[in-house]
Biotite code that builds the C-alpha atoms (Angstrom):
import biotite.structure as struc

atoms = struc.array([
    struc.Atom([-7.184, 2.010, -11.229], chain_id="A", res_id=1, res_name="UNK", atom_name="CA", element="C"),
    struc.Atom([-4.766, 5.113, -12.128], chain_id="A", res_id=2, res_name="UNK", atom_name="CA", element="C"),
    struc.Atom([-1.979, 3.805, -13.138], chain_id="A", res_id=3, res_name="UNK", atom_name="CA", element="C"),
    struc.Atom([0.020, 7.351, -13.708], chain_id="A", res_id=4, res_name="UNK", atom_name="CA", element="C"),
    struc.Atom([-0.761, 8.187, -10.138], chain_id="A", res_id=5, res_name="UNK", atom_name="CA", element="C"),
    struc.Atom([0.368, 4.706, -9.012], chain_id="A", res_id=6, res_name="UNK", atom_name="CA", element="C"),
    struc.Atom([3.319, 4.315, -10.480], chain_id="A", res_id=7, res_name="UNK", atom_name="CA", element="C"),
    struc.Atom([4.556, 8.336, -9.523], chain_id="A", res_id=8, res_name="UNK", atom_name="CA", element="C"),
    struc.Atom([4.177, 6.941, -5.885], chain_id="A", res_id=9, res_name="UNK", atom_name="CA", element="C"),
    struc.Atom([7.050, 5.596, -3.544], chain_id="A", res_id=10, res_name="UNK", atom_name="CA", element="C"),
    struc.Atom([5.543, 2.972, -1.636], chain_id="A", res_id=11, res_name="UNK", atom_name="CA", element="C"),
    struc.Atom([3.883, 1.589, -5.266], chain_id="A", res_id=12, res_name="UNK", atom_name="CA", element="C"),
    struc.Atom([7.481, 1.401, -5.666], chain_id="A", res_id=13, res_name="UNK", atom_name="CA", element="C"),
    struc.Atom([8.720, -0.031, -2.670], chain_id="A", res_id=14, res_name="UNK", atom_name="CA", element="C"),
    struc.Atom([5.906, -3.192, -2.538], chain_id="A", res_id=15, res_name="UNK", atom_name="CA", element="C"),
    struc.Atom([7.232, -3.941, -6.408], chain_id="A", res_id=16, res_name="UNK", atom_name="CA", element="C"),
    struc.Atom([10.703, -4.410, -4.882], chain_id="A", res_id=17, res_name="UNK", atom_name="CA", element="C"),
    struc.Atom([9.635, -6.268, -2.116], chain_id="A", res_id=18, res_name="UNK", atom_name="CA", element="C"),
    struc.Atom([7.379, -8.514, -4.261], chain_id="A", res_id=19, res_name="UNK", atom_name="CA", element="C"),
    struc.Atom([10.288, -9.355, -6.721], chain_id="A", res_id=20, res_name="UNK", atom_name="CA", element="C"),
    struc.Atom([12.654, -9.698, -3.911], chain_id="A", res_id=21, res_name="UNK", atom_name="CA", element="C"),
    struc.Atom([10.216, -12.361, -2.015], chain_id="A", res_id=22, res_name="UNK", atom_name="CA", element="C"),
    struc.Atom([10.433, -14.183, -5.309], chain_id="A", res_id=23, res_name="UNK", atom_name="CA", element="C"),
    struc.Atom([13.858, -13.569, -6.071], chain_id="A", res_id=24, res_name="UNK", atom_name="CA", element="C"),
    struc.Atom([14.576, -15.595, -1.940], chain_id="A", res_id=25, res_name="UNK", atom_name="CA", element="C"),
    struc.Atom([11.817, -17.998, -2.624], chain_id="A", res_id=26, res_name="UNK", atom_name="CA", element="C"),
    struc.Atom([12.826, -19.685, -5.670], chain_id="A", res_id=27, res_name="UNK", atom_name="CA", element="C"),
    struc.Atom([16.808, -18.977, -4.954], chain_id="A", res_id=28, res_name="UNK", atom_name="CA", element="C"),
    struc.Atom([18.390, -22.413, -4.663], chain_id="A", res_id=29, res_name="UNK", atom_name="CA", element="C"),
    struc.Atom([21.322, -21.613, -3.608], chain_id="A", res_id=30, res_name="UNK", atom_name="CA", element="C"),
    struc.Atom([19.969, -19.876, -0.776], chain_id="A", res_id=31, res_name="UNK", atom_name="CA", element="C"),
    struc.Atom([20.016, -22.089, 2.017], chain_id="A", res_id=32, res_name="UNK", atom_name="CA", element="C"),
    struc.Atom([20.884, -20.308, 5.275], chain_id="A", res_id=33, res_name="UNK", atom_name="CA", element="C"),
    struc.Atom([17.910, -20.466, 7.006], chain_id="A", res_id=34, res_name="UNK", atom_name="CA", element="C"),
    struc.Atom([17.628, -17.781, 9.816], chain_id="A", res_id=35, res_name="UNK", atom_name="CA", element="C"),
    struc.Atom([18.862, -15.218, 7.244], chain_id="A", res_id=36, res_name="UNK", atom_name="CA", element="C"),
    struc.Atom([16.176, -16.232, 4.886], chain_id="A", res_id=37, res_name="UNK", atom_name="CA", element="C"),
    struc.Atom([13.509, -16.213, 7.248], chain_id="A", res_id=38, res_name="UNK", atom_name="CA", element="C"),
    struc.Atom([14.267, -12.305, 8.319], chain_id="A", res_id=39, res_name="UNK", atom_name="CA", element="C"),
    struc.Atom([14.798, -11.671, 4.568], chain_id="A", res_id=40, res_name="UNK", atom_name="CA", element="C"),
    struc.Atom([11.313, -12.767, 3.967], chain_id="A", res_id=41, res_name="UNK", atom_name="CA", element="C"),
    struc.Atom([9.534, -11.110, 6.703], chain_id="A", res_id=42, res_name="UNK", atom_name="CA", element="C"),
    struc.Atom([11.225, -7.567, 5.371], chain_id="A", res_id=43, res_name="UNK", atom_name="CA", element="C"),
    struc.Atom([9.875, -8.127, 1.911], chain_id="A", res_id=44, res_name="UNK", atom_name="CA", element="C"),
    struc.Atom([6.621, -9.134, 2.935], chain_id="A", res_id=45, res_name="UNK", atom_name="CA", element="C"),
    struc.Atom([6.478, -5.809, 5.248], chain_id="A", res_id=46, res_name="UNK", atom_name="CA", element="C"),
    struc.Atom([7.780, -3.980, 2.292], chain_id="A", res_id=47, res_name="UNK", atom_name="CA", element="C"),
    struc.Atom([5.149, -5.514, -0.640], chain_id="A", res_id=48, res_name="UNK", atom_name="CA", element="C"),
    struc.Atom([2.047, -5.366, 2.379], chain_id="A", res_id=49, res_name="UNK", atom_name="CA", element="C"),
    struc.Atom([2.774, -1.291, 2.635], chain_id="A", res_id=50, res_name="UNK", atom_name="CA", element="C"),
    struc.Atom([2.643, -1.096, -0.886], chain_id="A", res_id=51, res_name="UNK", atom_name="CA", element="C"),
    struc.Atom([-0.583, -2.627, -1.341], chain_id="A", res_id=52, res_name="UNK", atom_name="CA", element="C"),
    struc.Atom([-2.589, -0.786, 1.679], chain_id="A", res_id=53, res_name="UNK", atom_name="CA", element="C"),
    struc.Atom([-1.119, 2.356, 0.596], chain_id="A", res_id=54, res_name="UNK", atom_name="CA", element="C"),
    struc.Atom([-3.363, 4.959, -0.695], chain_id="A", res_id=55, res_name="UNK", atom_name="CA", element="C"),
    struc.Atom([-1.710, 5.990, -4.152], chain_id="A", res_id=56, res_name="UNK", atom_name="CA", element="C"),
    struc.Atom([-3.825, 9.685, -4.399], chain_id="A", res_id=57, res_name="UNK", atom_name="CA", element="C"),
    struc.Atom([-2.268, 10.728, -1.072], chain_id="A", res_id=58, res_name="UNK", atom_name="CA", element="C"),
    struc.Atom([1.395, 11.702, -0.401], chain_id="A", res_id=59, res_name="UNK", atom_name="CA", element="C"),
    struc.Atom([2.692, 9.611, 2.444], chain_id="A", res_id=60, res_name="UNK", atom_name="CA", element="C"),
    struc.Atom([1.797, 5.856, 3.697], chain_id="A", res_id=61, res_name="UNK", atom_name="CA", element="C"),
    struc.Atom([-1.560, 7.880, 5.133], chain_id="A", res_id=62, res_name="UNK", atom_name="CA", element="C"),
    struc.Atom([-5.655, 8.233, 4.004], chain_id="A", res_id=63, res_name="UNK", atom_name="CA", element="C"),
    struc.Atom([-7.462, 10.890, 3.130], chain_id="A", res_id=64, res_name="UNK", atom_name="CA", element="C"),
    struc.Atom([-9.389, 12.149, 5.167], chain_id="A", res_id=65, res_name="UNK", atom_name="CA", element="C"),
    struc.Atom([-12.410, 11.385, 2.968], chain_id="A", res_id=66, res_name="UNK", atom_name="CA", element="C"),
    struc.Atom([-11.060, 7.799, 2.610], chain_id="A", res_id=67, res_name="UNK", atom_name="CA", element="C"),
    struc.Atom([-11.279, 7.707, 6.369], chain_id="A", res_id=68, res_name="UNK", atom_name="CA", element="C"),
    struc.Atom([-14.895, 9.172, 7.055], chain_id="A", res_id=69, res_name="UNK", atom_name="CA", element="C"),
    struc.Atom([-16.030, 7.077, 4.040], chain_id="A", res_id=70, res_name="UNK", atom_name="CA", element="C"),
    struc.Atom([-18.733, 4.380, 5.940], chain_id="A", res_id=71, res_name="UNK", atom_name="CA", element="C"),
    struc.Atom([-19.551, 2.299, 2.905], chain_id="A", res_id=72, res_name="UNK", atom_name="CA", element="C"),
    struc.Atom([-17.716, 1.078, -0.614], chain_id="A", res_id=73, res_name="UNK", atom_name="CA", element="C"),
    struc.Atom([-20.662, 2.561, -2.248], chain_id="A", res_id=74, res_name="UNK", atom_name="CA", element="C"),
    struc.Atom([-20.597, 6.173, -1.264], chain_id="A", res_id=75, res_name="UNK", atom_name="CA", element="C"),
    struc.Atom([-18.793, 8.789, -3.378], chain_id="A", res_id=76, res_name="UNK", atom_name="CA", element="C"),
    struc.Atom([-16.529, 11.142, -2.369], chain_id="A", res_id=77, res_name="UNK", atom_name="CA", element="C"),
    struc.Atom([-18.752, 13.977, -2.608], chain_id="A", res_id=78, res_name="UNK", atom_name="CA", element="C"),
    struc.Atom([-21.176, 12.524, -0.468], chain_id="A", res_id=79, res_name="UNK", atom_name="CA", element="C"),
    struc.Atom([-18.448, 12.444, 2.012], chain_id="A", res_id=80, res_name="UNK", atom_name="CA", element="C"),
    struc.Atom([-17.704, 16.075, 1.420], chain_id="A", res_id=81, res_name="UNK", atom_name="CA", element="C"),
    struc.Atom([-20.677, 16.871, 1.977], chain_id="A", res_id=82, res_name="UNK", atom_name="CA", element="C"),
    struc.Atom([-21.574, 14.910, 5.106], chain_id="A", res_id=83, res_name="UNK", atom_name="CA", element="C"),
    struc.Atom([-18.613, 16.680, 6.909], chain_id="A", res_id=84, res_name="UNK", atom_name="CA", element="C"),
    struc.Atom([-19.362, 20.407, 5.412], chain_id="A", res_id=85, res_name="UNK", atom_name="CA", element="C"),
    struc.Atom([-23.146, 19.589, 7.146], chain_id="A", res_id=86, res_name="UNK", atom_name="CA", element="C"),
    struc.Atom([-21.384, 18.246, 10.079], chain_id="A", res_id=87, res_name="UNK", atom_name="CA", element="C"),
    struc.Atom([-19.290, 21.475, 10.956], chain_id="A", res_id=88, res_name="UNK", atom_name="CA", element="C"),
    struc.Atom([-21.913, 24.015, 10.456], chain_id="A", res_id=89, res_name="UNK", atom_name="CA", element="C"),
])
């Protein structure tokens, strides 16, 4: 994992804050309004969720193109690259 490149990127960012702030609710005691809570939570989980799918190398929430074409864990990127140069000859 590339850390650098991680941590440079916003939604990294923004799934760290939801994270701590899930915690932060969770083990709150004082906290006890409900309904509040509840809508609280379900932000923060949206919030730490698009942090984790997010593709750090990419600017944006979106994949690479080669991240999307990719049709197994095992091929390489240049495989891909070249797979779609053959395809648009």
């Amino acid at each position: 994992m590339n850390w650098k490149i991680r941590l440079q990127n916003y939604a990294f960012w923004v799934g760290v804050i939801g994270l701590v702030g899930m915690v932060v609710v969770y083990f709150s005691p004082g906290f006890d309004f409900t309904p509040v809570k509840e809508i609280l939570m379900a932000a923060l989980t949206l919030c730490a969720m698009l942090g984790i799918v997010t593709d750090p190398t990419t600017s944006g929430v979106a994949d690479s193109k080669v991240s999307e074409e990719k049709m197994s864990i095992n091929e390489t990127a240049e495989d891909v690259v070249k797979k779609m140069q053959e395809e648009n000859k």
